[in-house]
C-alpha positions as CSV (number, residue, x, y, z in Angstrom):
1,X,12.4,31.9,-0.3
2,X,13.8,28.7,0.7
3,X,12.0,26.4,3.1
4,X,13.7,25.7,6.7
5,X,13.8,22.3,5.3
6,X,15.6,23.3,2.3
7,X,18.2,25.5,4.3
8,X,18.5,22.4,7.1
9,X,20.2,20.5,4.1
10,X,22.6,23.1,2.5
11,X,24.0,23.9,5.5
12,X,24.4,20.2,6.9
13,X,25.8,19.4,3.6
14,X,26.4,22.0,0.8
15,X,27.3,25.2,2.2
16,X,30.8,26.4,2.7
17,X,31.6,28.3,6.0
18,X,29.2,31.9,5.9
19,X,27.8,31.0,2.4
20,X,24.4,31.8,1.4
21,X,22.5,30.0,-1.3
22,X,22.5,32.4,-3.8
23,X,26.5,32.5,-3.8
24,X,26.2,28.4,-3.4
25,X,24.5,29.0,-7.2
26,X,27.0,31.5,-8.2
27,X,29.9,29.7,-7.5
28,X,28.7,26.6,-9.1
29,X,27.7,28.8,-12.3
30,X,30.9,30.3,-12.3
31,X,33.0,27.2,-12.3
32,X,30.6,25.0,-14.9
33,X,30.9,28.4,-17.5
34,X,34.3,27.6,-17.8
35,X,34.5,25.1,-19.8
36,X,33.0,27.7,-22.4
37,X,37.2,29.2,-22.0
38,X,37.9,25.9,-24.0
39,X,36.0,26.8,-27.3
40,X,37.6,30.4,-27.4
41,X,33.7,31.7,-25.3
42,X,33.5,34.3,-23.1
43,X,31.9,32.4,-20.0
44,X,30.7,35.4,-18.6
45,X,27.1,35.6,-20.3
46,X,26.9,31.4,-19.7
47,X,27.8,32.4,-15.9
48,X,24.6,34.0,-15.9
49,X,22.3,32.0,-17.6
50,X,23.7,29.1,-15.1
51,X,23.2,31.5,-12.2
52,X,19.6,32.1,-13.2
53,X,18.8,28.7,-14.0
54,X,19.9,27.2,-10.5
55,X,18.5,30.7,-8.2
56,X,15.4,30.2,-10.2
57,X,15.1,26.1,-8.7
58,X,13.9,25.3,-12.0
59,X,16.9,23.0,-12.4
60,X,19.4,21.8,-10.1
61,X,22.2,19.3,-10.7
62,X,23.9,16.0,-8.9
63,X,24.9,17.0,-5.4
64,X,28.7,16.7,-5.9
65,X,28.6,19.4,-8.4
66,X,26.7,21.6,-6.0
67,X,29.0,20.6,-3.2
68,X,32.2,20.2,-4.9
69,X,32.4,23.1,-7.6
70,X,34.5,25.8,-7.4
71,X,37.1,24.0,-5.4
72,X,40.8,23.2,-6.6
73,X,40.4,19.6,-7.9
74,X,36.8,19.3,-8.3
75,X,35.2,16.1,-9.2
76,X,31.4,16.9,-10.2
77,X,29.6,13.4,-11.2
78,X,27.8,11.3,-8.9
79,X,28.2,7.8,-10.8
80,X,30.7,5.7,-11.6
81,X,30.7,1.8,-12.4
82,X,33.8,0.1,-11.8
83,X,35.0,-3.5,-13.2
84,X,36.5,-6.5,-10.9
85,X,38.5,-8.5,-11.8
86,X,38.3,-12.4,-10.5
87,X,41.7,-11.8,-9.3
88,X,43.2,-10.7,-5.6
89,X,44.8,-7.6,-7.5
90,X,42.0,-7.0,-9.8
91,X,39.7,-7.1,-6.8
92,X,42.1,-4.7,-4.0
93,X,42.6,-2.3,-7.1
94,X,39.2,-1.6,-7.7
95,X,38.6,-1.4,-3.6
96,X,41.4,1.6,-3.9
97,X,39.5,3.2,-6.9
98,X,36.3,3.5,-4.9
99,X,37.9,4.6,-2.1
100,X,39.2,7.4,-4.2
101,X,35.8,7.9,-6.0
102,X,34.1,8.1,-2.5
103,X,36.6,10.2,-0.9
104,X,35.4,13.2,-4.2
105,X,31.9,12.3,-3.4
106,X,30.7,9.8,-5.9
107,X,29.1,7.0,-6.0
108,X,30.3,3.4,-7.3
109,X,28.5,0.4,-8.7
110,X,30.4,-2.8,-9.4
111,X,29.3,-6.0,-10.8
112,X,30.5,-8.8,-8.5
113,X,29.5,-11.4,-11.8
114,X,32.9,-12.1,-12.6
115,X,34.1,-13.4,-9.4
116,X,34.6,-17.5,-8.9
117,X,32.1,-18.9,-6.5
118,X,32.5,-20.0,-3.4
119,X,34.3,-23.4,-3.0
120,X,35.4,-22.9,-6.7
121,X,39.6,-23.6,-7.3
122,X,42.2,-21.2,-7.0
123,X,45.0,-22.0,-9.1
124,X,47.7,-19.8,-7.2
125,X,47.4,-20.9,-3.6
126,X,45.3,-24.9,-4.2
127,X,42.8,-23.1,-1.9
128,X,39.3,-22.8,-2.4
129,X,37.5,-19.5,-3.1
130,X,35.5,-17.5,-0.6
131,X,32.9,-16.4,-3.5
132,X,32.0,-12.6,-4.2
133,X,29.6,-12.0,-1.0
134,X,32.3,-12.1,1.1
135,X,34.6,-9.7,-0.8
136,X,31.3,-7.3,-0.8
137,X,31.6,-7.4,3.0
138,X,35.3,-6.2,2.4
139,X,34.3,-3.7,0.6
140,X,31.4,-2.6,2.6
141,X,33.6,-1.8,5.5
142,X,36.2,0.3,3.6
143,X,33.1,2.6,2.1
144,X,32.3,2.7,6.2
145,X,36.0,3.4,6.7
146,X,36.1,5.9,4.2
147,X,33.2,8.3,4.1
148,X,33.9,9.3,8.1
149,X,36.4,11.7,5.8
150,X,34.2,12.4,2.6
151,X,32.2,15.2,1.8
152,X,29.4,12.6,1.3
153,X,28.7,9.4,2.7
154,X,29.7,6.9,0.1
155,X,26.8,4.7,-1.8
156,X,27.3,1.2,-3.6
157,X,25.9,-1.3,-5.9
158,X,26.4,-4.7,-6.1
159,X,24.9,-6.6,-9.0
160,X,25.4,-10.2,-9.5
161,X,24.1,-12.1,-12.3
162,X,21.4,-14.7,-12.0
163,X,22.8,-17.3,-13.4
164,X,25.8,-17.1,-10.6
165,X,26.6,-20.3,-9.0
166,X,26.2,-18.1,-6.0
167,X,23.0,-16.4,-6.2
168,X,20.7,-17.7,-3.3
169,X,23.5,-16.6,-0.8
170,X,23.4,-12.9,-2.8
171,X,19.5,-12.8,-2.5
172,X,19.4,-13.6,1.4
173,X,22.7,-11.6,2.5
174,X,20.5,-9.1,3.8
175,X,18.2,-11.3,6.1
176,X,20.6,-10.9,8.8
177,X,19.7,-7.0,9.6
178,X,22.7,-4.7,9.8
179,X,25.0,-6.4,7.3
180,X,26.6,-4.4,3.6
181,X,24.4,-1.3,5.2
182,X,26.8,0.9,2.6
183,X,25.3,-1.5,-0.4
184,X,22.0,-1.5,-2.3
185,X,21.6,-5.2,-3.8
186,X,20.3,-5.7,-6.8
187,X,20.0,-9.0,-9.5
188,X,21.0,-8.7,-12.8
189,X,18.0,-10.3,-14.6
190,X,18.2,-12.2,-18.1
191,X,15.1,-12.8,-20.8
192,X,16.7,-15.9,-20.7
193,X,15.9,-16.6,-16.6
194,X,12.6,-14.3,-17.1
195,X,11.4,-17.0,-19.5
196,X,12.3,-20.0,-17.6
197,X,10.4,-18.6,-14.5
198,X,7.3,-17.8,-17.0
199,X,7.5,-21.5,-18.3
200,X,7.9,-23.1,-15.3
201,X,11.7,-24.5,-16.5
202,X,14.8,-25.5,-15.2
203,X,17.7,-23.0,-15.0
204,X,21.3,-22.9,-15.7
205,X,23.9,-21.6,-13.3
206,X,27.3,-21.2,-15.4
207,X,30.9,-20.6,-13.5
208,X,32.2,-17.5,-14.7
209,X,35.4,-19.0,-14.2
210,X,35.4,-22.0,-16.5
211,X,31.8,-20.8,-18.3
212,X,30.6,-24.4,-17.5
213,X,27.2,-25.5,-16.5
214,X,27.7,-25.2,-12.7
215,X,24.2,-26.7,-11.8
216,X,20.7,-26.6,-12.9
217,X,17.8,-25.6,-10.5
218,X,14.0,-24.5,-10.8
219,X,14.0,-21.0,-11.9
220,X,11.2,-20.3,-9.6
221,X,12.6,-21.3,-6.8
222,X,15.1,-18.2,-7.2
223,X,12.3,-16.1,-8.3
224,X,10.3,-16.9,-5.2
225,X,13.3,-16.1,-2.9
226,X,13.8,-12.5,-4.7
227,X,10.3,-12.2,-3.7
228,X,10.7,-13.2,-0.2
229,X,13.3,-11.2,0.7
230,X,12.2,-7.8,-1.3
231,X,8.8,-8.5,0.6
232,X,10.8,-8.7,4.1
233,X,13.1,-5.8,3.5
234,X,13.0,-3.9,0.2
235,X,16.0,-6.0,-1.3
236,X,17.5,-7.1,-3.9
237,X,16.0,-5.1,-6.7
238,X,15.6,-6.3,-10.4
239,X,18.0,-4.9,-13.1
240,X,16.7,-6.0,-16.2
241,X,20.0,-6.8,-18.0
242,X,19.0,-7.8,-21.0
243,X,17.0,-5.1,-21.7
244,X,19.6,-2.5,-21.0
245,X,21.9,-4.1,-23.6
246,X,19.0,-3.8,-26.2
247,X,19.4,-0.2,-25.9
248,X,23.4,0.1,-25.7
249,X,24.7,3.4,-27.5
250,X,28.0,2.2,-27.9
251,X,27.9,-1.6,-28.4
252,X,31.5,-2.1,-29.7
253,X,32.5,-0.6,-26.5
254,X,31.2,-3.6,-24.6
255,X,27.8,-4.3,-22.4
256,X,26.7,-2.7,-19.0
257,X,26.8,-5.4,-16.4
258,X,26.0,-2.4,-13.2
259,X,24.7,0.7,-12.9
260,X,25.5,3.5,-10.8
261,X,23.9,2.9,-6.5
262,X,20.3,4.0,-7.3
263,X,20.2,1.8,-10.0
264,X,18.7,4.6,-12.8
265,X,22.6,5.1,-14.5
266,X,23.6,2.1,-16.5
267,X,27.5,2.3,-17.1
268,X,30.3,0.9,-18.7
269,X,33.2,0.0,-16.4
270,X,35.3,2.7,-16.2
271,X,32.5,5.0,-17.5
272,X,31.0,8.2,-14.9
273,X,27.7,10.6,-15.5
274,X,27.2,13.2,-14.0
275,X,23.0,14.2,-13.8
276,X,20.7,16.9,-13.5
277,X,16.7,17.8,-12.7
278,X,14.3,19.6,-14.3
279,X,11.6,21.0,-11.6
280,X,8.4,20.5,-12.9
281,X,6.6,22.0,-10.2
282,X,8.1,25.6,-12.1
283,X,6.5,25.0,-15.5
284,X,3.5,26.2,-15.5
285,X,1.6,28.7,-17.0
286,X,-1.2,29.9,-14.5
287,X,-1.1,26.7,-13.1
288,X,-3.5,24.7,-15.4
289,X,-1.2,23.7,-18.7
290,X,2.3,23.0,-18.9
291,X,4.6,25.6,-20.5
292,X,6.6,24.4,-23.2
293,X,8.3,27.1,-24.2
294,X,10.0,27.6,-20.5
295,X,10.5,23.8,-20.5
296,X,12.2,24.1,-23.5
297,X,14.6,26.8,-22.6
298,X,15.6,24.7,-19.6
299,X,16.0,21.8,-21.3
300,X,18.1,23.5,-23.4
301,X,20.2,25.0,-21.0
302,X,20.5,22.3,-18.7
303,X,21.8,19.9,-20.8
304,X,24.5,22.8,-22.0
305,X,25.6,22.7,-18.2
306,X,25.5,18.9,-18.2
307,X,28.0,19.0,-21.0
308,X,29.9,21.7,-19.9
309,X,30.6,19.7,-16.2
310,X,32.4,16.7,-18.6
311,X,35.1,19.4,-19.5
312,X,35.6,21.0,-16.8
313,X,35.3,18.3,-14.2
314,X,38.5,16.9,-12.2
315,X,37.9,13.2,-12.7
316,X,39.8,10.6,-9.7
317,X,41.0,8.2,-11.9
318,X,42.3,8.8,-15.5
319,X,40.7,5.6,-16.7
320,X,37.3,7.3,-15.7
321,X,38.3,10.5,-17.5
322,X,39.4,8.7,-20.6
323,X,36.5,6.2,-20.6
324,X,33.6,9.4,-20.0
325,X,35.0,11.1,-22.4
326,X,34.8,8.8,-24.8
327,X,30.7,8.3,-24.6
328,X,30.5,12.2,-23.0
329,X,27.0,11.1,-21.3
330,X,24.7,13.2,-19.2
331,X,21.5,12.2,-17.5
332,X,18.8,14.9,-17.6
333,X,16.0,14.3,-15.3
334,X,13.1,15.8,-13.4
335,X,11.2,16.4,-9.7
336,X,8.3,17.8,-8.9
337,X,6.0,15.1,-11.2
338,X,3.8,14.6,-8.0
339,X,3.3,18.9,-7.3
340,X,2.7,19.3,-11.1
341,X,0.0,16.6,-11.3
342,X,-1.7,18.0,-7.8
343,X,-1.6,21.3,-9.5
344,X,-3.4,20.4,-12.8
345,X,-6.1,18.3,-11.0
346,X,-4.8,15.3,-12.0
347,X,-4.5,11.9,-10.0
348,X,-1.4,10.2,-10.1
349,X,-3.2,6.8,-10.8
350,X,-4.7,7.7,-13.5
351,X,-4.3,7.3,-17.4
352,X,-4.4,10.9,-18.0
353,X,-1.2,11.2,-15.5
354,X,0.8,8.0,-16.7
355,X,0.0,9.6,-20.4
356,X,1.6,13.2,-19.0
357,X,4.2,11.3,-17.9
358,X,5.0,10.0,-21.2
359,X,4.4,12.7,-23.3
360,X,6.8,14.8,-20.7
361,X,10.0,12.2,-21.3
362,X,9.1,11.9,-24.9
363,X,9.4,15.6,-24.9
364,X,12.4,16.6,-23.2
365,X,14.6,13.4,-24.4
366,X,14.0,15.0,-27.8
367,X,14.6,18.6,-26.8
368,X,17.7,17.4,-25.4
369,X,18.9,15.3,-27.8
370,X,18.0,18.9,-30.4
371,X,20.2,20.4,-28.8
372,X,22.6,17.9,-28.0
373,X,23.1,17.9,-31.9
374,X,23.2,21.5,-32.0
375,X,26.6,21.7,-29.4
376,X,28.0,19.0,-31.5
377,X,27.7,20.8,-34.9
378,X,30.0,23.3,-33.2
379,X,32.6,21.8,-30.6
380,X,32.2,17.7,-31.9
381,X,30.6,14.8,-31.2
382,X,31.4,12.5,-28.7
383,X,34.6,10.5,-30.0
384,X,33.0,7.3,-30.2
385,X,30.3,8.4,-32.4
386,X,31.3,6.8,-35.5
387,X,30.6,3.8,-34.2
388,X,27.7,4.4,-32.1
389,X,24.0,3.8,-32.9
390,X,23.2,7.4,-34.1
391,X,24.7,7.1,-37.6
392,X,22.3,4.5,-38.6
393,X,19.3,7.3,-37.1
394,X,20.3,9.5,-39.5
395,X,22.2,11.6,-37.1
396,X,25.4,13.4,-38.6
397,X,26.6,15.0,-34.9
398,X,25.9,14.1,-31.3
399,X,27.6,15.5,-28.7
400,X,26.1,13.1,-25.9
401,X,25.4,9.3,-26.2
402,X,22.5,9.3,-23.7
403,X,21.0,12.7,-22.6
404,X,18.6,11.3,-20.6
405,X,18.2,9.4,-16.5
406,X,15.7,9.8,-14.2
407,X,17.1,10.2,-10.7
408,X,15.8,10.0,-7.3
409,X,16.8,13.5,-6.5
410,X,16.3,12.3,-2.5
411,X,18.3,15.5,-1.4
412,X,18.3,18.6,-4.2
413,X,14.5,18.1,-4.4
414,X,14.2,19.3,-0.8
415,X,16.9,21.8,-1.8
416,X,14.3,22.4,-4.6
417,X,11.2,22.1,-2.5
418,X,9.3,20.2,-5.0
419,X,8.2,15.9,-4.9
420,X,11.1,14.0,-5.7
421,X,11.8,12.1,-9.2
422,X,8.7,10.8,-10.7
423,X,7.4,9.1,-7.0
424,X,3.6,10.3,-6.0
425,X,3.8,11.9,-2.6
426,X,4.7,9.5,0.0
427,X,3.4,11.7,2.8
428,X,1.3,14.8,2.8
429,X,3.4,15.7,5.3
430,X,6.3,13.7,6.4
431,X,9.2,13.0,9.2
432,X,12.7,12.7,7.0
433,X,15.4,10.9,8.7
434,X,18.7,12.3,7.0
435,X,21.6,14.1,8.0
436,X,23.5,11.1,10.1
437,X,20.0,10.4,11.5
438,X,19.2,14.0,12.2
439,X,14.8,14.4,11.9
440,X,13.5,17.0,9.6
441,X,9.3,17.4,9.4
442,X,7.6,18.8,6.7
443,X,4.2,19.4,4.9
444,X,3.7,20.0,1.4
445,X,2.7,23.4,0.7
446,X,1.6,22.6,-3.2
447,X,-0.9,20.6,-1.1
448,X,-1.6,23.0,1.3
449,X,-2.3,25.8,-1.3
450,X,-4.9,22.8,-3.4
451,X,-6.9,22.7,-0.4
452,X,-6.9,26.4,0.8
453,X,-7.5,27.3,-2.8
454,X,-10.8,25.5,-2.9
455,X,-12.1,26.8,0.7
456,X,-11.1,23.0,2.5
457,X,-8.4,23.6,4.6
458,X,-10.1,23.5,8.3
459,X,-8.6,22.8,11.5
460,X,-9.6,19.1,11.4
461,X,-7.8,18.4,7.7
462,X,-4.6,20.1,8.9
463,X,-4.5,17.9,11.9
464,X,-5.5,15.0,10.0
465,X,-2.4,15.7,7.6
466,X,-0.1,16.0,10.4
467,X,-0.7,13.3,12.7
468,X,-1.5,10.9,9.7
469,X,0.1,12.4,6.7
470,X,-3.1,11.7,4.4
471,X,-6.5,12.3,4.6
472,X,-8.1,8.7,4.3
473,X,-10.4,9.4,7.4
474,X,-11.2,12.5,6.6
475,X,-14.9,13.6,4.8
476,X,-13.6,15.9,1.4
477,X,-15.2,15.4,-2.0
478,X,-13.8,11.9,-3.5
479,X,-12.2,14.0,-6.2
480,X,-9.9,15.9,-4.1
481,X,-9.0,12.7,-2.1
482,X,-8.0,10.8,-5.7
483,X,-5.8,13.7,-6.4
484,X,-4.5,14.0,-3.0
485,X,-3.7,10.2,-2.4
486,X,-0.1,9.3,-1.2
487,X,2.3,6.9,-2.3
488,X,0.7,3.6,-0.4
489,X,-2.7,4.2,-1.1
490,X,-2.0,4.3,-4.9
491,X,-2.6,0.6,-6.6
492,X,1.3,-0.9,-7.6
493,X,-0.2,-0.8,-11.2
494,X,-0.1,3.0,-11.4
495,X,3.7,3.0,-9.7
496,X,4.5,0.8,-12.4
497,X,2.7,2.3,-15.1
498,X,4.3,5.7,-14.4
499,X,8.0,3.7,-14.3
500,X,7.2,2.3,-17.8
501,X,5.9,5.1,-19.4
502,X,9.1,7.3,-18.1
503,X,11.1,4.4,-19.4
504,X,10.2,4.3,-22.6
505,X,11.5,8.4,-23.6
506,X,14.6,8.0,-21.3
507,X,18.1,6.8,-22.6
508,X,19.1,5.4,-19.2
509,X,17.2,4.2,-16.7
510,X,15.0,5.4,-14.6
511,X,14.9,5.5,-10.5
512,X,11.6,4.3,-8.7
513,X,10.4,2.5,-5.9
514,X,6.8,1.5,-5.7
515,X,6.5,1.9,-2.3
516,X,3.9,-0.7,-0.9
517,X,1.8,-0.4,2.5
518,X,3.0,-2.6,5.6
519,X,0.2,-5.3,5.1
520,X,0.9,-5.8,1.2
521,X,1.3,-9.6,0.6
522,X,4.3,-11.3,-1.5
523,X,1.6,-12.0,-4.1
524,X,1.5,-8.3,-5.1
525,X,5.5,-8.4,-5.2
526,X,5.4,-11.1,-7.9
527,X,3.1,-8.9,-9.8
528,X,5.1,-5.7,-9.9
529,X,8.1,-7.7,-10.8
530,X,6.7,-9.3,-14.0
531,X,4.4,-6.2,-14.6
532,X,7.8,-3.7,-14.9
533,X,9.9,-6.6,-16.8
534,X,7.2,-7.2,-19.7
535,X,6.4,-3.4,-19.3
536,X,10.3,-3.4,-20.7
537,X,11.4,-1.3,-17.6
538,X,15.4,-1.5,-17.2
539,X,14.6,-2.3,-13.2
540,X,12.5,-1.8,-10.0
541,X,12.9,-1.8,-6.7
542,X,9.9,-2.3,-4.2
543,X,9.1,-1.4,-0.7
544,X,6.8,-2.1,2.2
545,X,6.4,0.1,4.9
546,X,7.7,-0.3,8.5
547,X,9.7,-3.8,6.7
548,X,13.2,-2.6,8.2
549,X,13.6,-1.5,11.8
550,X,14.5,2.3,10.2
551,X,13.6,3.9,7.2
552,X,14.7,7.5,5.8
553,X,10.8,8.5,5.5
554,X,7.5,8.2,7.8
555,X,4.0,9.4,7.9
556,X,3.0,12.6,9.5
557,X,4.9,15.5,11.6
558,X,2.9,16.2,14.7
559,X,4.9,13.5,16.9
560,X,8.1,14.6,15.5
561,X,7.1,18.2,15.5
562,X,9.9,18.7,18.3
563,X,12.8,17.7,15.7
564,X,12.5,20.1,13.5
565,X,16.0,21.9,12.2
């Protein structure tokens, strides 16, 4: 039975007119079979296995698919990255594209790298160049423009390299509040700046115009204000570039310079994913040891449906279609880390959890790539396999190039009613602010059931959870409180460790935000930050509470109580 929590969101967002969920999962099982029609398969039986998958919450994938399937023209994936140009076409072409990608209900990440910088020459008009933070503003307002119309508000990344001429004015955009509010912000970080910041050296700023030395500064100075400003409001994040080139499937293709607007899906320009979550809260046996063999099944299925969206998808620009097609990547993932470690006992910050964690990824990246391989043997690999890495592992078929992303899953994990992506619980129970500001209260039942179950659940712990959302000042044996510890009273290290550890079985990258308490100093910042890049994490994003004047999640129900959908 699905939480009112769960049924808030499908119906807000979802659900068409006098649907339930169950024919929300049909339909979407009906439409992804099809693509089964274009091997000469029957889609009926995969209709089912779909259907059962879905119904069953042990997987559910990317919200466009569940909004968007079964409509005429359908466009499934939730990421894209798009290139721009230094150009006034190149730049107002790719504004149309997103507008076209938001409009289907994707979401668009663009590198602004390529742009002049401010003051810089342009050639055409002997005027100077407003640099790429004011065409992100442009763009910012068409996304605002846009998704009054769309089926889902539309979501963007801007990256800009470090070594921009421009890169302090990217960095602070954000300390005026209520500015790019339809942007996530995010650096694109080289070893080569890494290392100057570790040495204490000068850095170079190159004009990707003329690729001349525009100036040289102290690295540290930029690395202190990417401090500053993710310390006063969450932003920019890191996105390791460097490191996700190491890792490239398809280097003759060319190098990521974005990923998709949570940052977890690097892509080529041009290039789209579409992604997926495995519930890990549902695979258990007895609760108290994973079940593999059910893991394995849904792996296996999963990324089936992941493949079978790239056929039958409806893709808004034929570039996209081309370019996805070429790679064919899908980004399994998982939820429910949080419930699953809650259920076997197991603190989050803790070496036996970061080791689960691990051995989890390592686990279904290989179960997925199995059968990845095994579709290939029978319908091809994906066309640019020759020249991919997978040759040179020995492989003789691949059907995907990555298989692999861990997601935030903000939205199906309530559909799913299971801890999102690989975070810890950021609440025991929590006040959401979604739905065009809409307030939805809820407390975790896995944690409900871990305390009835051991005879602790008394009238002064449930009101502790819900005015407070943890149980800090309440007397319970320290080992239930370690299990039972939410996302800001877990040390960074742990965040991180569980970000690395995720990281190193997953072909993309992987979403996560250590999420810091209010009074967390910029020292601990700085220390997350180098942590997750010599940890070889692709990026990171960190957060301290109560640092913008709204955030999408808060601590505790009982003042909300009286917003509850």
């Amino acid at each position: 039975m699905l939480s009112n929590e769960a049924m808030a969101v499908l119906k807000a967002r979802y659900l068409k007119e006098n649907e339930t969920p169950d024919a929300l999962f049909m339909r979407v099982a009906h439409h992804v079979a099809q693509a089964d029609k274009i091997f000469g398969c029957d889609p009926q039986g995969t209709a089912e296995d779909f259907y059962n998958l879905m119904s069953s919450l042990d997987f559910l994938p990317n919200s466009p698919t569940l909004i968007n399937a079964g409509k005429s023209a359908a466009q499934l994936s939730a990421c894209f990255v798009l290139p721009i140009e230094d150009s006034l076409e190149g730049i107002f072409e790719t504004l149309k594209n997103a507008a076209l990608i938001h409009q289907s209900g994707g979401g668009t990440g663009f590198s602004f790298s390529r742009l002049r910088p401010k003051g810089d020459k342009v050639a055409a008009t002997g005027n100077s160049s407003s640099g790429p933070v004011s065409f992100m503003h442009v763009y910012n307002l068409a996304t605002q423009i846009v998704k009054q119309g769309a089926v889902r508000s539309g979501a963007n990344m801007a990256i800009l390299r470090v070594d921009h001429p421009d890169i302090l004015d990217f960095i602070s955009v954000k300390k005026q509040r209520d500015v790019l509010n339809n942007f996530n912000l995010s650096v694109a970080v080289t070893d080569e700046f890494m290392s100057a910041v570790i040495k204490n050296e000068p850095f170079t700023l190159i004009n990707p115009r003329t690729q001349q030395v525009a100036k040289k500064v102290n690295a540290k100075d930029i690395y202190n204000e990417l401090i500053e400003m993710a310390w006063e409001n969450g932003e920019p994040g890191l996105f390791f570039i460097d490191t996700v080139n190491k890792f490239n499937p398809t280097p003759r293709l060319g190098m990521f310079e974005s990923p998709n607007p949570c940052s977890e899906q690097p892509l080529l320009p041009f290039e789209s994913c579409n992604l997926g979550s495995i519930n890990l809260a549902n695979m258990l046996k007895d609760n108290k040891q994973l079940d593999y063999d059910k893991l394995r099944r849904t792996i296996r299925l999963a990324v089936k449906f992941l493949d079978n969206v790239i056929d039958i998808n409806h893709y808004p620009l034929h570039e996209v279609a081309d370019k996805t097609k070429l790679t064919r990547k899908i980004g399994l993932g998982i939820m429910g880390l949080a419930d699953l470690f809650i259920k076997l006992d197991i603190p989050y910050g803790s070496d036996v959890a970061v080791k689960l964690t691990a051995k989890i990824m390592n686990y279904i990246t290989s179960e997925a790539r199995q059968m990845s391989h095994e579709i290939a043997l029978v319908r091809g690999s994906f066309p640019e396999f020759r020249h991919s890495v997978f040759p040179m592992k020995g492989y003789n078929a691949m059907r995907n190039a990555t298989v692999t992303t861990i997601a935030p899953t903000g939205s199906i994990s309530l559909i799913a009613q299971c801890s999102s992506g690989i975070e810890p619980l950021f609440a025991l129970a929590v006040t959401r602010r979604v739905l065009e500001g809409q307030l939805i209260t809820s407390t975790n039942a896995v944690v409900m059931r871990y305390l009835d179950k051991r005879g602790l659940l008394s009238s002064d712990v449930e009101s502790a959870i819900g005015k407070q959302g943890t149980l800090r000042d309440v007397y319970l044996p320290a080992s239930v409180k370690e299990v039972l510890l939410t996302a800001h009273e877990i040390a960074p290290k742990w965040h991180v460790a569980h970000l690395a550890a995720a990281q190193r079985y997953t072909d993309n990258g992987v979403s996560k935000t250590v999420n810091m308490p209010h009074q967390a100093c910029k020292e601990d910042v700085a220390e997350v930050y180098m942590t997750a890049y010599l940890a070889g994490c692709k990026g990171v994003t960190v957060y301290r509470d109560s640092s913008r004047n709204e955030q999408v999640l808060t601590h505790g129900t009982t003042e909300c109580a009286k917003c509850v959908i």
